[in-house]
C-alpha positions in Angstrom: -50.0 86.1 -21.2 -51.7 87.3 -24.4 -53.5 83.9 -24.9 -54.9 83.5 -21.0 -55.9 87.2 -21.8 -53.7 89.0 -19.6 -52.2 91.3 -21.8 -53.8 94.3 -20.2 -52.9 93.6 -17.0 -49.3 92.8 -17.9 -46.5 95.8 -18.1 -43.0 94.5 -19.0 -40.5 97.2 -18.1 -36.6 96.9 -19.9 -34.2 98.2 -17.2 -30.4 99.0 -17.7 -28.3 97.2 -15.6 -25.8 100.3 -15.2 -28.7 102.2 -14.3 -30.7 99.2 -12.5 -30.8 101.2 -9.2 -31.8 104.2 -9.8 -34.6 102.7 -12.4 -35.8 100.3 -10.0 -36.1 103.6 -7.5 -38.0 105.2 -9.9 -40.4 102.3 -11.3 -41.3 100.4 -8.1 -43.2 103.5 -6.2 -44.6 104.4 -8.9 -45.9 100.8 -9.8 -46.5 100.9 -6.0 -48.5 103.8 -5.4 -50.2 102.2 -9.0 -52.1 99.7 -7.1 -49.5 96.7 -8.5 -50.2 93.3 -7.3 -47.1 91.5 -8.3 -43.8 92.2 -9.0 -41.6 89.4 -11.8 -37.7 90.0 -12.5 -36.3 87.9 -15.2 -33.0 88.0 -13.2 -31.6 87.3 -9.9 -29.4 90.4 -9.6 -32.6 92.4 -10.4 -34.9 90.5 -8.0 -32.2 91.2 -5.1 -31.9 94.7 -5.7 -36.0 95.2 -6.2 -36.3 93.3 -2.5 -33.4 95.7 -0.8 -35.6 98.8 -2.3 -38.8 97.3 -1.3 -37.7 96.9 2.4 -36.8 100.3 3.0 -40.1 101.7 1.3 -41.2 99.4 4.5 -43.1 97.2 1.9 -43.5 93.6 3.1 -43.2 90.3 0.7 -45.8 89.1 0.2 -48.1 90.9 2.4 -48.1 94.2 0.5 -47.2 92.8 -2.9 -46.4 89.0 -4.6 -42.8 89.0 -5.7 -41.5 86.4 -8.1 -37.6 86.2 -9.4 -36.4 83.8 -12.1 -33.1 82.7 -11.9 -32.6 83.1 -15.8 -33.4 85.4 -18.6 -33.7 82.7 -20.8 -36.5 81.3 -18.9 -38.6 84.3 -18.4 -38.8 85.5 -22.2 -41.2 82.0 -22.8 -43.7 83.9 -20.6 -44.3 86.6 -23.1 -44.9 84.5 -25.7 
């Protein structure tokens, strides 16, 4: 993200997963109401929960905002790099 210069635009959030659902209540409006474009989860479980909240806040995917879920953790760290 650095090197296409994307840094800026780019906000990586850690979230807990004993806490994921009350976090992702929290973040997602805010990130919402923020003007956010896209939404990434390095994880399914995340991703699942982040489209359950999304729905009742009556936000549509991908009319309202892009939504991307990678299956693995693994995977998603190389985007950071």
């Amino acid at each position: 993200m650095r090197v296409a210069g994307l840094a800026d635009y780019i906000k990586v959030k850690n979230v807990c997963y004993s806490e994921m659902k009350a976090e992702l209540e929290s973040l997602i409006p805010r990130l919402l109401d923020g003007g956010v474009e896209a939404l990434i989860f390095s994880t399914n479980r995340l991703a699942i929960e982040a489209l359950i909240l999304l729905r009742t806040l009556g936000c549509k995917v991908p009319d309202d905002v892009a939504f991307v879920g990678l299956p693995s953790i693994d995977m998603s760290g190389r985007l950071f790099i």
